[in-house]
Backbone as CSV, one residue per row, in Angstrom:
resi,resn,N_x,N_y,N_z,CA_x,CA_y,CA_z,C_x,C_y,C_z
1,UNK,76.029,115.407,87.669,75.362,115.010,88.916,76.362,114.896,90.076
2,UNK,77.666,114.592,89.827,79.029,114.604,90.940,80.032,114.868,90.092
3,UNK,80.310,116.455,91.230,81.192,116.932,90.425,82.478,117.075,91.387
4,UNK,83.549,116.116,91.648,84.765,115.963,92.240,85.750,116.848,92.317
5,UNK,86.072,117.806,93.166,86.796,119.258,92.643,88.231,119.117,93.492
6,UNK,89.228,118.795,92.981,90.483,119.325,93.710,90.611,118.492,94.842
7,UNK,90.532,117.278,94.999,90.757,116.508,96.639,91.793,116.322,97.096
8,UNK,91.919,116.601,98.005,93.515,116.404,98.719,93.366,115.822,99.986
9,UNK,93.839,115.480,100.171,93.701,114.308,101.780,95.057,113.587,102.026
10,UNK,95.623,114.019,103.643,96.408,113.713,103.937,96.425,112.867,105.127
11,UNK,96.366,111.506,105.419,95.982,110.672,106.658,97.712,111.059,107.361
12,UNK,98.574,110.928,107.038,99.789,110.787,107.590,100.937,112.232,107.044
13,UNK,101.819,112.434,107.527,102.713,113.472,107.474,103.531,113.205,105.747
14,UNK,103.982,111.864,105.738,104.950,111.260,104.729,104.012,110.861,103.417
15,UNK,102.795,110.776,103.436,102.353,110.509,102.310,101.089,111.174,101.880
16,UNK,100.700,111.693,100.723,98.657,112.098,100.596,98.039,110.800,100.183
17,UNK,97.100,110.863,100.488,96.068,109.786,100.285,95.723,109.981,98.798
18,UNK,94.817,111.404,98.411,94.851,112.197,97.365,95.493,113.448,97.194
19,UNK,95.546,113.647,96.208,96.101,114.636,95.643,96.087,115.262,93.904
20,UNK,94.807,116.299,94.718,94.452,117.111,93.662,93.655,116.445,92.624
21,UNK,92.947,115.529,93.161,92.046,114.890,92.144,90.580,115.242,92.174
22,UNK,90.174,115.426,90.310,89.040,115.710,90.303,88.766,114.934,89.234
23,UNK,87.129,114.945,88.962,86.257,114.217,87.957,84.924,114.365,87.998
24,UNK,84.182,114.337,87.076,82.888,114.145,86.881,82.326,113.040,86.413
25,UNK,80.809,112.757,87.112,79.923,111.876,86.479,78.757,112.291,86.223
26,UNK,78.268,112.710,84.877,77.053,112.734,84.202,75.881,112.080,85.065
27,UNK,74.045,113.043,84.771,73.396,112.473,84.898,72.951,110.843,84.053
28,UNK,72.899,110.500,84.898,72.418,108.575,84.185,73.553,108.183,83.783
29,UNK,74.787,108.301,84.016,76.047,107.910,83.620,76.700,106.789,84.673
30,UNK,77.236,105.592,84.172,77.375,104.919,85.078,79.135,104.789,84.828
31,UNK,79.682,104.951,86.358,81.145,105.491,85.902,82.522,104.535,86.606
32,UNK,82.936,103.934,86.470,84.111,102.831,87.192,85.132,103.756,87.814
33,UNK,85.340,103.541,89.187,86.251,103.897,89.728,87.508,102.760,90.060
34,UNK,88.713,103.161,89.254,89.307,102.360,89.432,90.681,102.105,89.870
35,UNK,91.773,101.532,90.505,93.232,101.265,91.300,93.120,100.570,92.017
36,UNK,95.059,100.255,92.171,95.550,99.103,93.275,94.947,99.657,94.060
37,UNK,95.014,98.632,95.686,94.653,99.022,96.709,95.811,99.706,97.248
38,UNK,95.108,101.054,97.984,96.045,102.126,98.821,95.763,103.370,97.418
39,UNK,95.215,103.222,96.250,95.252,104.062,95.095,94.370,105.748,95.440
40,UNK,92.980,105.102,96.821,92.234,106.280,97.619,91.071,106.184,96.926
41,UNK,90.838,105.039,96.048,89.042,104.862,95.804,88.484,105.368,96.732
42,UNK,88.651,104.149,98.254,88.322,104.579,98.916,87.890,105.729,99.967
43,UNK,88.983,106.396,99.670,88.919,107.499,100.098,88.053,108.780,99.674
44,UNK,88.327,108.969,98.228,87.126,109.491,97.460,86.063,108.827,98.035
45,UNK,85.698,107.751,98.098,83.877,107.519,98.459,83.713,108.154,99.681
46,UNK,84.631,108.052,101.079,84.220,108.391,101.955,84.139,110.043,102.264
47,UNK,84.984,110.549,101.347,84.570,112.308,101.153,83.211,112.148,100.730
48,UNK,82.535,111.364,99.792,81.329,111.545,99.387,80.360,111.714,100.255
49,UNK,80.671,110.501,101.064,79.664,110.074,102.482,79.863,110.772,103.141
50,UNK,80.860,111.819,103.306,80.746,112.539,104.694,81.604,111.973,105.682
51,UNK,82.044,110.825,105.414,82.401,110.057,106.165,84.164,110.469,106.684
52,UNK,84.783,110.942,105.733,85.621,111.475,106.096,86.054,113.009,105.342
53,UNK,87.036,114.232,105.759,86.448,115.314,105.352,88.036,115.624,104.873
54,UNK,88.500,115.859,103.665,89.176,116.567,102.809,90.182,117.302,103.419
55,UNK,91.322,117.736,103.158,92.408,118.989,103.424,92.275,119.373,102.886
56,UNK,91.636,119.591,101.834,91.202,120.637,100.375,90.254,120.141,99.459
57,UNK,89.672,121.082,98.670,88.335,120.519,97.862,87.214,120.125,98.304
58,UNK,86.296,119.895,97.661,84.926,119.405,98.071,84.458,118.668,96.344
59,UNK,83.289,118.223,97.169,82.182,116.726,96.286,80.844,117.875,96.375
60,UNK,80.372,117.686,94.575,78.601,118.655,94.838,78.310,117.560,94.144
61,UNK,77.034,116.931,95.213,76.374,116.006,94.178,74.629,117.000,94.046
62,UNK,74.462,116.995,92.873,73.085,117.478,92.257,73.291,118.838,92.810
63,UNK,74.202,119.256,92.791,74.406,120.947,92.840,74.753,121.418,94.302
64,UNK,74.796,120.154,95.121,74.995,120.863,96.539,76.505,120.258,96.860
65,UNK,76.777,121.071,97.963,78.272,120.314,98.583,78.210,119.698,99.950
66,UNK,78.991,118.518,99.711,78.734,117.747,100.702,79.591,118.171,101.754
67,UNK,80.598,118.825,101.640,81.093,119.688,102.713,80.345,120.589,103.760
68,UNK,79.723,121.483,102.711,79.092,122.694,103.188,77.460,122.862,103.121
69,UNK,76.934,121.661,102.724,75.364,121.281,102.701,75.245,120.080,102.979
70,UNK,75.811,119.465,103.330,75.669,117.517,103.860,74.207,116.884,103.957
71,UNK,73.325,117.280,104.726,72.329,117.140,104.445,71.398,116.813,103.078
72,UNK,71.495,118.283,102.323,70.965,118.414,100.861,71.638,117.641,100.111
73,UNK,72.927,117.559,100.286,73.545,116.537,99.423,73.585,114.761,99.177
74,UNK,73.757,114.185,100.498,73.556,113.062,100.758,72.329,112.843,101.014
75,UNK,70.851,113.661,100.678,69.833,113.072,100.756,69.593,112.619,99.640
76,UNK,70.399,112.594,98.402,70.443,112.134,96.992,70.802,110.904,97.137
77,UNK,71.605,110.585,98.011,72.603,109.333,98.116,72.198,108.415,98.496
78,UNK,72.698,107.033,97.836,72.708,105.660,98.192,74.197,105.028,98.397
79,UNK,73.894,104.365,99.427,75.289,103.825,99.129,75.784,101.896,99.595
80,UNK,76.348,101.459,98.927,76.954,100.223,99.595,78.476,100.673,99.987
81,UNK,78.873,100.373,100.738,80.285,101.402,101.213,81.345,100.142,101.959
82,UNK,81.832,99.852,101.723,82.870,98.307,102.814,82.027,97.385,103.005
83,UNK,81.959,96.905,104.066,81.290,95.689,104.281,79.912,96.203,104.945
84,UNK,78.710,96.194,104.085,77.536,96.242,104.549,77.415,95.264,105.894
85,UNK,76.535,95.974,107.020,76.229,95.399,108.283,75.090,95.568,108.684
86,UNK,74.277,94.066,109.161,72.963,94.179,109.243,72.921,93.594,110.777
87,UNK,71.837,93.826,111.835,71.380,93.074,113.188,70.958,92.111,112.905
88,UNK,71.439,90.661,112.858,71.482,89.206,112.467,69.821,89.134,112.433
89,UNK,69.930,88.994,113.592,68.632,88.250,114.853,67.469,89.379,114.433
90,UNK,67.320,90.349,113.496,66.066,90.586,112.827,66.208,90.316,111.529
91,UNK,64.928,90.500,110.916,64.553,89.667,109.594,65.379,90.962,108.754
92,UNK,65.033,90.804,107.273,65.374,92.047,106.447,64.744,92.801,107.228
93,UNK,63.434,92.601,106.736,61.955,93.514,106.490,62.632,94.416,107.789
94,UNK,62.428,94.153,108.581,63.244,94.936,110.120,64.196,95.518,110.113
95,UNK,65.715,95.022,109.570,66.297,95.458,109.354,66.479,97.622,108.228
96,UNK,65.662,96.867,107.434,65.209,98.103,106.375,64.651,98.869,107.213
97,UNK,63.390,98.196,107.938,62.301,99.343,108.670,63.577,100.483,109.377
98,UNK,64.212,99.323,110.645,65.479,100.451,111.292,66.080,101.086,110.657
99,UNK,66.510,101.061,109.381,67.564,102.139,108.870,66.791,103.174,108.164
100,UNK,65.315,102.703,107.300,64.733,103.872,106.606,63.952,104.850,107.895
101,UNK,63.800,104.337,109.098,63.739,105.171,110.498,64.700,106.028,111.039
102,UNK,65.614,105.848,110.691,67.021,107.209,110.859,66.701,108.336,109.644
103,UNK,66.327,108.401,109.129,65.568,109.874,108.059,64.361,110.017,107.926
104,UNK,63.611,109.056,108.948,62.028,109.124,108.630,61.390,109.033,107.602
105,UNK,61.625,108.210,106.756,60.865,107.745,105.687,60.916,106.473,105.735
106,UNK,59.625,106.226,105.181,58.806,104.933,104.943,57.488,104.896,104.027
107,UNK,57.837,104.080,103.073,56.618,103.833,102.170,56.763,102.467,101.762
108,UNK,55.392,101.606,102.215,55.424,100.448,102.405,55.398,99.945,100.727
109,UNK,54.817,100.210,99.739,54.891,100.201,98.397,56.025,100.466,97.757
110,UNK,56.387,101.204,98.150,57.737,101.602,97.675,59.308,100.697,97.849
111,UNK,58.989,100.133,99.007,59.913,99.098,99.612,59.632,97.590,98.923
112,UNK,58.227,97.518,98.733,57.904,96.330,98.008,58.726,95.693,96.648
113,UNK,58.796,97.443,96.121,58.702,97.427,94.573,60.846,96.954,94.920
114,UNK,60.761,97.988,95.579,62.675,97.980,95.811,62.849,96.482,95.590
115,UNK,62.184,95.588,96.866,62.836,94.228,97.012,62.410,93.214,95.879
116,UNK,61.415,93.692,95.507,60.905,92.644,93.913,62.226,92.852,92.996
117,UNK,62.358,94.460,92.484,63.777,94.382,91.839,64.906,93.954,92.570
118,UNK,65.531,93.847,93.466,66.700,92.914,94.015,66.439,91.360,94.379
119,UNK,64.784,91.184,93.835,64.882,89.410,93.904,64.612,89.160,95.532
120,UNK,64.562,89.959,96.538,64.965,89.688,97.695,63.409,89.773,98.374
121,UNK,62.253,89.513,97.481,60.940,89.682,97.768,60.191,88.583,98.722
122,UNK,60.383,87.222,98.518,60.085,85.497,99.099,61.053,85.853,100.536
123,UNK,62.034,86.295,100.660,62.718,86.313,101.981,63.141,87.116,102.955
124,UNK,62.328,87.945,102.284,62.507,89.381,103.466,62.537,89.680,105.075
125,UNK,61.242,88.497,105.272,61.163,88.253,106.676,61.700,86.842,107.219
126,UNK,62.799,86.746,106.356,63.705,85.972,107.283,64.546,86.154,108.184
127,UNK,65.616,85.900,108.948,66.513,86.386,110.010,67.691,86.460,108.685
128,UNK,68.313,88.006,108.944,69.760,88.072,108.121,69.872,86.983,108.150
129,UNK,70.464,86.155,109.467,71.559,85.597,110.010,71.540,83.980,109.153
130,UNK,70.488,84.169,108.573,70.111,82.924,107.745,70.402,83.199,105.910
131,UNK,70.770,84.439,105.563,71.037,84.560,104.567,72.715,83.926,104.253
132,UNK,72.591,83.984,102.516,73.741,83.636,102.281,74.080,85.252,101.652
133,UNK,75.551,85.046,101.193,76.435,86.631,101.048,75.602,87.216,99.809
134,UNK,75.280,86.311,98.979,74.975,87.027,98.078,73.102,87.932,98.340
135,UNK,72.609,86.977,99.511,71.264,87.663,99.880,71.485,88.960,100.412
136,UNK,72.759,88.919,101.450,72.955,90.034,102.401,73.490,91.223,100.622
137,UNK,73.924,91.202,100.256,74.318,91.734,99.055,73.010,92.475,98.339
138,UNK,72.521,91.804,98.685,70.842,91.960,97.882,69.752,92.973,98.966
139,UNK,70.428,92.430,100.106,69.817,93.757,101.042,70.254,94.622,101.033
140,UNK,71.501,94.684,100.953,72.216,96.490,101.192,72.318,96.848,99.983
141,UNK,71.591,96.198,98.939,71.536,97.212,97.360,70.038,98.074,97.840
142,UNK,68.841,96.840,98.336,67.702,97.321,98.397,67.800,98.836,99.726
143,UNK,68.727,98.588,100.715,68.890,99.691,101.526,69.502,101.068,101.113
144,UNK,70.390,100.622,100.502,71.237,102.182,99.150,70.136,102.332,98.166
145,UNK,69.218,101.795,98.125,67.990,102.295,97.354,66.684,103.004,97.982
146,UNK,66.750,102.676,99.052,65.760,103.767,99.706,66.226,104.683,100.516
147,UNK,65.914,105.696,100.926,64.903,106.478,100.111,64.546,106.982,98.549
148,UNK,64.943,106.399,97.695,64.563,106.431,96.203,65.997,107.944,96.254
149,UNK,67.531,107.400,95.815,68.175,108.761,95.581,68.235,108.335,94.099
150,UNK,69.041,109.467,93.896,69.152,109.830,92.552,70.633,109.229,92.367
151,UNK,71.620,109.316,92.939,72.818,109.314,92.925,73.639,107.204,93.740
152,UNK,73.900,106.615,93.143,74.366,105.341,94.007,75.656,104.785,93.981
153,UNK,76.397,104.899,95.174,77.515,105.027,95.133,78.192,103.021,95.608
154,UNK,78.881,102.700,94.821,78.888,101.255,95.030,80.524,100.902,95.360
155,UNK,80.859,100.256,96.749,81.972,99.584,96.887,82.185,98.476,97.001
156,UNK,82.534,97.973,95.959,83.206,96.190,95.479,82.089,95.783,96.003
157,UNK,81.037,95.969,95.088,79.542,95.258,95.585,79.400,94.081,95.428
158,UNK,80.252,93.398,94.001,80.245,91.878,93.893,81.362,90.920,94.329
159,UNK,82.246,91.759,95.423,83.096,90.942,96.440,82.650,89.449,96.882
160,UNK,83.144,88.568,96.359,82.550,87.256,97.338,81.553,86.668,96.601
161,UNK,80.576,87.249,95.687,79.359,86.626,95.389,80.455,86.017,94.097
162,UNK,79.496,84.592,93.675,80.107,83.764,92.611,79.246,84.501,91.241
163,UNK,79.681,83.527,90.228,79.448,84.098,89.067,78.210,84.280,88.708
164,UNK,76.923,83.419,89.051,75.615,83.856,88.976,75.269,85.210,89.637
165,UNK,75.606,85.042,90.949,75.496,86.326,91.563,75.910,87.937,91.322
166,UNK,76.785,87.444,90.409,77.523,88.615,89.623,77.021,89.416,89.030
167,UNK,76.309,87.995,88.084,75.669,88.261,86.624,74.236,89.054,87.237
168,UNK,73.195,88.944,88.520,72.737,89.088,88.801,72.990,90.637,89.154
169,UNK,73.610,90.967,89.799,73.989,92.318,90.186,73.971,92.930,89.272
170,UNK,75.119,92.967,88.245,75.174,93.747,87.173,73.695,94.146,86.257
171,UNK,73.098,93.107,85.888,71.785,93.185,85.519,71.111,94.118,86.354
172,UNK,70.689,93.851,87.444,69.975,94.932,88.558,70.208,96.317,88.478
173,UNK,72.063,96.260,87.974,72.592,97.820,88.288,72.015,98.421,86.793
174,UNK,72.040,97.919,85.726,71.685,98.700,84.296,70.365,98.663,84.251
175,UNK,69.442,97.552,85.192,68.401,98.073,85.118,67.905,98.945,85.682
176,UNK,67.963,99.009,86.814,68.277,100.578,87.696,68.605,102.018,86.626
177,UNK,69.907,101.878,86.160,69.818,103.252,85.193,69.420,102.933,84.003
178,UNK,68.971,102.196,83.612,67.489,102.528,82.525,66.760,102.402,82.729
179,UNK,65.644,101.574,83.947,64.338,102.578,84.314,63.786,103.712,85.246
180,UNK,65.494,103.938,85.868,65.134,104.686,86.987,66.114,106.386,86.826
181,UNK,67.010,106.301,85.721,67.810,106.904,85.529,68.903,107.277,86.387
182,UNK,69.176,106.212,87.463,70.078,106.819,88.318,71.468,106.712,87.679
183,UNK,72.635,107.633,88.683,73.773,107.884,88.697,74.458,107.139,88.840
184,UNK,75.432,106.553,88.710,76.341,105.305,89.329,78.002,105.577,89.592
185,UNK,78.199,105.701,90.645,79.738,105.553,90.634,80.323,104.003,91.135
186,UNK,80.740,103.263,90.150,81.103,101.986,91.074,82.519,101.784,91.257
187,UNK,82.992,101.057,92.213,84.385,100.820,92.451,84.296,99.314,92.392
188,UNK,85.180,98.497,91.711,85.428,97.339,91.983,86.802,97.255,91.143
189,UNK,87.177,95.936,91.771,88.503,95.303,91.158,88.089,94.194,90.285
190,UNK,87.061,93.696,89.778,86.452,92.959,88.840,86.641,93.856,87.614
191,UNK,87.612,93.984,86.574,87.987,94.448,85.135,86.834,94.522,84.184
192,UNK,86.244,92.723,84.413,85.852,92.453,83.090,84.379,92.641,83.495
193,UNK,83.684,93.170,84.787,82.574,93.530,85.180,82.309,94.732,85.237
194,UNK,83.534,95.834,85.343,83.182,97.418,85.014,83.917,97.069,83.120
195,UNK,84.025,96.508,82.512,84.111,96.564,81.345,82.628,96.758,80.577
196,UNK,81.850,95.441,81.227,80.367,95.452,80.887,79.539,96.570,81.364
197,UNK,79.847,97.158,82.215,78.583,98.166,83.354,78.974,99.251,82.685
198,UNK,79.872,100.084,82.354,80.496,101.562,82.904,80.571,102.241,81.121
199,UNK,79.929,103.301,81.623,80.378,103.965,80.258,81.609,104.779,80.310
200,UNK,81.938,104.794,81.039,83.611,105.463,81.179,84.487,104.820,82.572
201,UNK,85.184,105.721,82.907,85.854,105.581,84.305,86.852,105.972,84.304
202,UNK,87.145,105.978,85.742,88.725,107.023,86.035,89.252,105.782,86.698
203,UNK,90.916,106.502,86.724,91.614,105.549,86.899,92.512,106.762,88.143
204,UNK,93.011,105.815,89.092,93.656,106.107,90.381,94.805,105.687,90.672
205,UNK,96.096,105.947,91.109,97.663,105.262,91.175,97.765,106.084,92.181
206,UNK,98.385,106.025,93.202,99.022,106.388,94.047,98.089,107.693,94.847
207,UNK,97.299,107.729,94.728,96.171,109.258,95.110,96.197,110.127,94.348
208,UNK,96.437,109.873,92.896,96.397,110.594,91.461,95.335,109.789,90.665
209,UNK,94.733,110.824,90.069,94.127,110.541,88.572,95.400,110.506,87.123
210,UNK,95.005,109.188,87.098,96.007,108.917,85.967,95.337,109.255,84.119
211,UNK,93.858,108.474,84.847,93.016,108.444,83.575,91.603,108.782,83.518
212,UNK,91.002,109.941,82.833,89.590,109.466,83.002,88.920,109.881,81.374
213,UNK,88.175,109.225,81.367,87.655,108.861,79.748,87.001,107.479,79.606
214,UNK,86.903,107.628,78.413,86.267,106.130,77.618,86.507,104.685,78.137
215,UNK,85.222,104.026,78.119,86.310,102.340,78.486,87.158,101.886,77.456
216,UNK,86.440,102.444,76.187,86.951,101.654,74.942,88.354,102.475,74.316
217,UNK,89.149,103.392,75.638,90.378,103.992,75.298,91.583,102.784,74.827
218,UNK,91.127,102.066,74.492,92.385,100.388,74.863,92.729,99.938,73.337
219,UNK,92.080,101.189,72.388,92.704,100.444,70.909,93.827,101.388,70.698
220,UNK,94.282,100.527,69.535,96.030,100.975,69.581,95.893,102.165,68.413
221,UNK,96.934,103.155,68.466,96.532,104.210,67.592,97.136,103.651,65.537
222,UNK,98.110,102.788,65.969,98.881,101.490,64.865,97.836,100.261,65.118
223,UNK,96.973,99.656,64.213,96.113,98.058,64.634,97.499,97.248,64.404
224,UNK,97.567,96.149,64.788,98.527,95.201,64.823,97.887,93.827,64.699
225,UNK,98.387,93.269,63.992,97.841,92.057,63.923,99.296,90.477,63.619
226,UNK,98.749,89.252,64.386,99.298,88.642,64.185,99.488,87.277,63.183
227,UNK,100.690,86.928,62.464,100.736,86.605,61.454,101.629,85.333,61.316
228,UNK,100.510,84.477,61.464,101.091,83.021,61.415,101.904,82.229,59.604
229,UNK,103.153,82.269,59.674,103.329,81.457,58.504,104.421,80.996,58.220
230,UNK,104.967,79.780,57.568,106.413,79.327,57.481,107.699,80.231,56.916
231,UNK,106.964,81.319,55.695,107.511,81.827,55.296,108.364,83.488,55.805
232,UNK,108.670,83.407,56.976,108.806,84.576,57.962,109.261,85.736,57.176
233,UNK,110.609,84.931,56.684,111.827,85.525,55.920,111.035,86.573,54.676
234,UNK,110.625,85.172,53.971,110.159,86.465,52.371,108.723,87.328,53.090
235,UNK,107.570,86.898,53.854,106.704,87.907,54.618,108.153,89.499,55.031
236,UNK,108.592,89.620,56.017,109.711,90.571,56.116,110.091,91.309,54.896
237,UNK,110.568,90.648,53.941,110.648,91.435,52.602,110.089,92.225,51.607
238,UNK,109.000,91.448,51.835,107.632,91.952,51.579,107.201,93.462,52.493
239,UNK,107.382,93.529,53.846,107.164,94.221,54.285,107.709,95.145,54.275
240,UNK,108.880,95.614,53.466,109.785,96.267,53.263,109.373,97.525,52.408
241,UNK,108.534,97.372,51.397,107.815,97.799,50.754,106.860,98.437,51.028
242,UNK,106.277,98.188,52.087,105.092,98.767,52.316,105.001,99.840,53.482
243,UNK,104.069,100.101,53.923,103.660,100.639,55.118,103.117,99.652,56.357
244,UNK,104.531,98.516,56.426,103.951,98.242,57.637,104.902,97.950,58.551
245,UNK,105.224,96.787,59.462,106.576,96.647,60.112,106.223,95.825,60.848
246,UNK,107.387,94.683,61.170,107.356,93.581,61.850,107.739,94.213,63.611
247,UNK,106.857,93.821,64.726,107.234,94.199,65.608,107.504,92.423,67.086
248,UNK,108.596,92.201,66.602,108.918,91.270,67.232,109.182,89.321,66.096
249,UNK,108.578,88.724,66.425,108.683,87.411,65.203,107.036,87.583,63.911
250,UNK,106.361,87.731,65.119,104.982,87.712,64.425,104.356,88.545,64.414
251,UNK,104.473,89.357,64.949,103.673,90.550,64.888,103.782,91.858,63.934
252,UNK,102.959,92.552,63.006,102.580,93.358,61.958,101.757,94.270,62.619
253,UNK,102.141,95.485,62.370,101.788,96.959,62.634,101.648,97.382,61.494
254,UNK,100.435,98.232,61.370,100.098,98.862,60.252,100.461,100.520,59.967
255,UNK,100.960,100.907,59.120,101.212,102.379,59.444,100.451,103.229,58.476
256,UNK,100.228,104.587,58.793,100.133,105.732,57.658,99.023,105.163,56.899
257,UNK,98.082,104.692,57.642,96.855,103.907,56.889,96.748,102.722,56.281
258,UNK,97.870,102.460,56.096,97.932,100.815,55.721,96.651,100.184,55.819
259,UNK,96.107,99.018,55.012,95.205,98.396,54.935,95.619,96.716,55.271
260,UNK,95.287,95.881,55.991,95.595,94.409,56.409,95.555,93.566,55.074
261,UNK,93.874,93.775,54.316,93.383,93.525,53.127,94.914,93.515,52.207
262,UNK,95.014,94.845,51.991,95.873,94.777,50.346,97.591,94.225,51.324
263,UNK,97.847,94.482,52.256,98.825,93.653,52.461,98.890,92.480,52.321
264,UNK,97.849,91.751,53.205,97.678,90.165,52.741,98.025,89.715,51.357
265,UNK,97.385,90.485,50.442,96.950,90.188,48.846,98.654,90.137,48.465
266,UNK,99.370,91.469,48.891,100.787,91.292,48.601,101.234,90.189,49.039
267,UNK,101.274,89.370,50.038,101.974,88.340,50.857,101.728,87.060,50.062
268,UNK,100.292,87.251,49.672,100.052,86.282,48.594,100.693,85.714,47.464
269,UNK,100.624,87.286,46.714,101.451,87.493,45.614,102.791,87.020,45.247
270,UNK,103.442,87.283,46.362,104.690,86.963,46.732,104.902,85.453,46.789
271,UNK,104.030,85.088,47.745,104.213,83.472,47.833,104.626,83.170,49.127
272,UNK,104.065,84.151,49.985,104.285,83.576,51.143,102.957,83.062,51.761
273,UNK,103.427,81.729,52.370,101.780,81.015,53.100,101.318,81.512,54.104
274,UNK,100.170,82.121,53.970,99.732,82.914,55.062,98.722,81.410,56.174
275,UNK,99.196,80.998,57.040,98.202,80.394,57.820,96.883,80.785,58.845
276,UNK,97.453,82.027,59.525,96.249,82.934,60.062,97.039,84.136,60.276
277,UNK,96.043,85.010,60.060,96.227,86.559,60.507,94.963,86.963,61.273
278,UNK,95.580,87.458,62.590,94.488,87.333,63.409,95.030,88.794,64.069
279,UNK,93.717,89.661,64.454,93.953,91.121,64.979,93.989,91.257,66.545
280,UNK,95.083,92.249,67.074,95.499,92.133,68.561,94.626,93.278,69.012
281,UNK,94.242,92.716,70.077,93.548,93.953,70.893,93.430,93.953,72.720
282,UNK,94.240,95.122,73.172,94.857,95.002,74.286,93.342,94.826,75.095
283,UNK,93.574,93.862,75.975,91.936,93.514,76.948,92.125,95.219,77.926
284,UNK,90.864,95.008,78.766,90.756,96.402,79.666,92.099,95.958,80.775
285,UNK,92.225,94.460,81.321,93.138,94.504,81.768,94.609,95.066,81.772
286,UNK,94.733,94.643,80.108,96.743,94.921,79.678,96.819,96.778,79.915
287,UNK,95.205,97.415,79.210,95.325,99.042,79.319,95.790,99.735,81.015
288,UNK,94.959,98.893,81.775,94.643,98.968,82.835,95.693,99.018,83.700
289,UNK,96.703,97.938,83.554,98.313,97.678,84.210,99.209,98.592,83.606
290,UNK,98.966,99.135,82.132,99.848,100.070,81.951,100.067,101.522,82.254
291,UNK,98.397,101.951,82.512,98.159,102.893,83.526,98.965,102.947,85.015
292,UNK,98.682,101.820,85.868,99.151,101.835,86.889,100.338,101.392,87.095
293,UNK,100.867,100.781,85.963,102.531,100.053,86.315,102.959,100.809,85.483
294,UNK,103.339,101.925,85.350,103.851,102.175,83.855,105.486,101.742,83.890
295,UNK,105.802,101.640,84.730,107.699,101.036,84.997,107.367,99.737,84.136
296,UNK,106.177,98.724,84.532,106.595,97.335,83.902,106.374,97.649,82.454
């Protein structure tokens, strides 16, 4: 459904913004875009939007290019993009009317149904200016939702909102692509919130693609596990024997298939007191920093 071909973008003489980055996102695929800031998330979204235009490459969303068909293309599109901005001093309901009036569409049913799913149904005809962040949040999802696209492009949508509000969003967004089948590209710096949402995602350093694949790329190709017990010395000896290896005081790496099971049983055997053995597993965070820091 977006197919990212070759981007290159140069704002300044001394540095690219991007460079040479591409990726895809599947229909109904919901996909994390992710890097430090200055990494060109941003920048990618705004090639999407049109908003700003490439030194090389182009964006086809649903088969068109947003370069060279803008129109056909971004009529797929939704978007929350920086800081959503609404005219205080009208209500939503107004607010929506003005913006779904710049493409001429309007369907009063259709808008209903939008704001029932964003919750934002009891307060529509209030003044913005009376909302709190997480309402205004709740409008510019319901506005990147009409005209009904196929494609929804999300920047740091849960910036600012607290943890209910979070939880709220995220819910909205999977319900969205399972009853509506849409597309999702999201960007945020929340880890453990594109951990839950995203069936994959790319990863961004410096205006490079470092990574794109699986979320669940973060297990170790050795399991490791850690191994609490008085007996350090004869555990080590033990390990000598086997297929496994001490990597630091406590820590056990398994090799060449090694099993945790029949090691333990050896450690037993031996007579060393095992107090806990407990299995390591790098969070999306630790994967995440080693992508982008790879010096640390």
């Amino acid at each position: 459904m977006i197919s990212v071909q070759s981007l290159t973008k140069r704002f300044t003489k001394s540095r690219l913004a991007l460079d040479n980055v591409s990726f895809e996102v599947g229909e109904g695929e919901i996909v994390g875009l992710l890097g430090h800031n200055g990494a060109g998330k941003s920048t990618v979204l705004g090639i999407m939007l049109a908003m700003v235009r490439p030194n090389s490459g182009e964006v086809m969303v649903g088969g068109h290019s947003v370069q060279r068909e803008r129109s056909k293309a971004l009529r797929q599109v939704g978007a929350i993009f920086e800081a959503p901005s609404f005219y205080d001093y009208m209500s939503g309901w107004e607010n929506l009317r003005a913006l779904c009036a710049l493409s001429g569409w309007w369907d009063e049913k259709e808008v209903w149904r939008i704001l029932e799913l964003v919750k934002l149904k009891d307060r529509v005809h209030g003044k913005v200016n009376t909302y709190s962040h997480g309402m205004r949040q709740r409008l510019a999802l319901a506005q990147a939702l009409l005209p009904m696209p196929k494609v929804l492009l999300l920047d740091e949508p849960t910036d600012g909102l607290d943890p209910e509000g979070i939880h709220e969003f995220r819910s909205t967004v999977l319900k969205l692509r399972k009853e509506q089948g849409l597309t999702i590209l999201l960007n945020s710096h929340l880890l453990n919130e594109v951990e839950q949402m995203c069936d994959r995602c790319v990863i961004l350093r410096e205006g490079k693609k470092v990574y794109e694949g699986p979320m669940l790329a973060t297990e170790k190709e050795h399991p490791s596990f850690t191994l609490e017990t008085p007996d350090v010395a004869l555990a080590r000896e033990v390990a000598q024997h086997e297929s496994v290896r001490f990597m630091g005081e406590n820590t056990v790496e398994l090799l060449d298939g090694a099993k945790g099971t029949d090691f333990l049983a050896k450690l037993v055997q031996a007579g060393v007191r095992v107090e806990a053995w407990t299995p390591q597993r790098k969070t999306l965070e630790d994967w995440y920093l080693e992508l982008t820091h790879p010096q640390s």
